[in-house]
N, C-alpha and C positions, 0 to 999 in steps of 0.2 A: 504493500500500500504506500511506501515511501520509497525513493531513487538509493541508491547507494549516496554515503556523503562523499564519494570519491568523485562525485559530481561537481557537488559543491565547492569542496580544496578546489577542484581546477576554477571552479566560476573566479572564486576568490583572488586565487594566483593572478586572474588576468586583467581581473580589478586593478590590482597592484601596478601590471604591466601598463596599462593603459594610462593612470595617472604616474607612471614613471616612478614609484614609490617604492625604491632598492632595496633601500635598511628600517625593517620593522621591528616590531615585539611581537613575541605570542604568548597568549594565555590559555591554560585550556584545563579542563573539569581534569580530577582525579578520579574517570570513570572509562568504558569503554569506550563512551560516545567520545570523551577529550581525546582521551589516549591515543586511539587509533586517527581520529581525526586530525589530532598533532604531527603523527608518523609518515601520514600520507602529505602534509602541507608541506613537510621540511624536503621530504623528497621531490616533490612537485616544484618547491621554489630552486633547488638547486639545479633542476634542469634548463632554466631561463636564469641563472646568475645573481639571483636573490638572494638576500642575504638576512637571517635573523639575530638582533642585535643583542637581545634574550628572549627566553621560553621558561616560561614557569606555567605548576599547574597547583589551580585552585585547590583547597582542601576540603574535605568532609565537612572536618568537622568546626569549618568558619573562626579558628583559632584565631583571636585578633593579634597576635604574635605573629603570627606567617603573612596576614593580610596587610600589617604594616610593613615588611620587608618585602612585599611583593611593590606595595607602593613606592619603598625608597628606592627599589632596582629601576619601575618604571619613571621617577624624577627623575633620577641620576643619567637616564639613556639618555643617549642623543637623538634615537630612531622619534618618531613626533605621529608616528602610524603603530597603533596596536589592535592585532587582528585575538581577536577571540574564540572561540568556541567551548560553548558549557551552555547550560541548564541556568535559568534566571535563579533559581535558589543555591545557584553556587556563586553566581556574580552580585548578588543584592549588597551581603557584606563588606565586597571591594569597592563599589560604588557608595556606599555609604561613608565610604572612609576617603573618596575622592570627593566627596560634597565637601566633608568635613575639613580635609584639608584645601580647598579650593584648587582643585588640578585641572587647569585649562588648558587648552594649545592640545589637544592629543585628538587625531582623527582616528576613532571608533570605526572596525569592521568587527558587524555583528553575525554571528553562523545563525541560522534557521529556529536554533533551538531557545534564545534569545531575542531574534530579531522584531518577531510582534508581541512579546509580552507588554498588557498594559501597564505594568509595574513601573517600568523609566520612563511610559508616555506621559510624566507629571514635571507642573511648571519646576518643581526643585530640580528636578536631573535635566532640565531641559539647555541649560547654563553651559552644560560638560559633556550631554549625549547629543544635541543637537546638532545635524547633518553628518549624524554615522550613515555609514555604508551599512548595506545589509543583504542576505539573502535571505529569500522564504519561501515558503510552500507555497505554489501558486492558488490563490484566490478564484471562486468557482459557484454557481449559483445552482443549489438544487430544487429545481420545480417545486413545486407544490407543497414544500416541509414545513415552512411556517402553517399554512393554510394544517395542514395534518397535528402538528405540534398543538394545535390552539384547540381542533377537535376533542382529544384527549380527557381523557374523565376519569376519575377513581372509579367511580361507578363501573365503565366500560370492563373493567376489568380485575377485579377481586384478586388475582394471585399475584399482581404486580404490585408490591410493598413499594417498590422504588419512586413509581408513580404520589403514592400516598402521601410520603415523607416529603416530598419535595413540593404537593400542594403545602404541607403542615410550614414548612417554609415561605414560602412566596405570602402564602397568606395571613400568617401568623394565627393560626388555627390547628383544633384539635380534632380527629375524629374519635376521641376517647371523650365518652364525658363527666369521668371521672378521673382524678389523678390518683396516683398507687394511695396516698395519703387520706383519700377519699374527699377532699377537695373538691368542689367543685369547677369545672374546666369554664375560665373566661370566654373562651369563646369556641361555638363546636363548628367544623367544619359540614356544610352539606355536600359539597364534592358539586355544586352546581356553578360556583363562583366562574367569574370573566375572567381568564385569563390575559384576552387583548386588552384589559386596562392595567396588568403588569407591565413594566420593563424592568426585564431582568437578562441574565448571559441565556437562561432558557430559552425565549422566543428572541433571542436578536441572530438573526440568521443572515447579516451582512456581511459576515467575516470568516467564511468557512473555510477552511485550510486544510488543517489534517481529515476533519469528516470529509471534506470535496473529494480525498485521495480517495478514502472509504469505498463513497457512490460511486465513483472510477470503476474500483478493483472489482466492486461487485457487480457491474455493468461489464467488466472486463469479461466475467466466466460467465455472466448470462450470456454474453453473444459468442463464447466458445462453445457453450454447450449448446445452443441453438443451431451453430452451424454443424455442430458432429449429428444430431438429429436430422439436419438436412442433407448430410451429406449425399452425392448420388457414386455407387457403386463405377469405378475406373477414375472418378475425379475427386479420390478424396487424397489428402494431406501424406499419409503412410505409405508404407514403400510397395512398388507397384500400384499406389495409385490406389490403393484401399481405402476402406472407411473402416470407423472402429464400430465392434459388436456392441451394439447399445445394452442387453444383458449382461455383457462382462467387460463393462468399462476400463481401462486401465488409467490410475494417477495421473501418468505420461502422456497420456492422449490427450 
């Protein structure tokens, strides 16, 4: 449902190339997603003559001991380009410690896994993040979900707890109307409530990214499997031209 990030490193690299930006910094998470995607950058910049001025990787566990000497590595550089890659809840802490100490002058490349978090879209980071670079998950509109999303009912559907809890949220409502305490509950849910007069991240379906990938993938095997059921015998995909036995499908097919 996602590209390999081997994708990305190059988009990245070429960022770099284009604005002619030779001697940078990298940071990247203490996970697989930095890790590896640190491995692939360094390799990928050395084949065009790039250079990394340093590389450090974020830590776990948000140590403000590691976070301030990641800071003085990144004053002390001369590189004025720091490319990233990590998870917003591994970069929050570093950023918080660049408000703090006012660190300007640095052009931000954000990886995918950072780059649309609402988190730094706020006027305090806007000082120090304002006109990063970024890649993202391309943006994609799917028919008809709002309209399906807003349908939705507790009611419709009894075995779906998830549905429940997350009216009890939105609405600030209970379908219990007793507390364990025996309490009586402020306010009970009927499950009939408007949802279109909420705005919340549930119905804002302007910014679909990763679920876009989703609807892709699964429109991806709807129309594989539609075409092996249509396939016609001497024009199908397999060798000699076969189709596959719709009884005994295989993985591969």
């Amino acid at each position: 449902t996602i590209p390999s990030d081997a994708f990305q490193v190059r988009a990245m690299v070429q960022i770099l190339r284009h604005f002619e930006w030779t001697w940078v910094g990298l940071l990247y998470s203490d996970d697989d997603y930095g890790v590896y995607a640190a491995q692939a950058f360094h390799q990928e910049m050395q084949l065009f003559g790039l250079c990394a001025a340093f590389s450090e990787f974020l830590p776990h566990d948000n140590n403000i001991r590691d976070i301030q000497r990641i800071m003085e590595v990144i004053q002390s550089s001369t590189a004025r380009v720091v490319v990233v890659f990590a998870p917003s809840s591994f970069l929050i802490p570093l950023m918080d410690e660049v408000v703090l100490q006012n660190m300007t002058g640095r052009q931000w490349i954000a990886s995918e896994a950072w780059a649309t978090s609402p988190v730094f879209r706020t006027p305090r980071f806007h000082p120090f993040l304002g006109g990063t670079r970024s890649i993202a998950i391309r943006r994609g509109e799917i028919q008809g979900l709002r309209d399906f999303l807003l349908r939705l009912q507790p009611n419709t559907d009894q075995k779906n707890n998830m549905l429940r809890i997350l009216w009890e949220k939105i609405f600030g409502c209970s379908f219990e109307t007793e507390k364990a305490s025996g309490e009586q509950v402020k306010r009970v849910c009927t499950g009939l409530e408007d949802l279109s007069t909420t705005n919340t991240p549930y119905t804002d379906v302007s910014g679909l990214r990763a679920s876009y990938n989703v609807y892709k993938a699964v429109y991806a095997l709807a129309h594989a499997l539609h075409d092996l059921i249509q396939c016609e015998k001497g024009r199908g995909p397999f060798s000699g031209n076969s189709c596959a036995d719709m009884s005994n499908l295989k993985p591969w097919q």
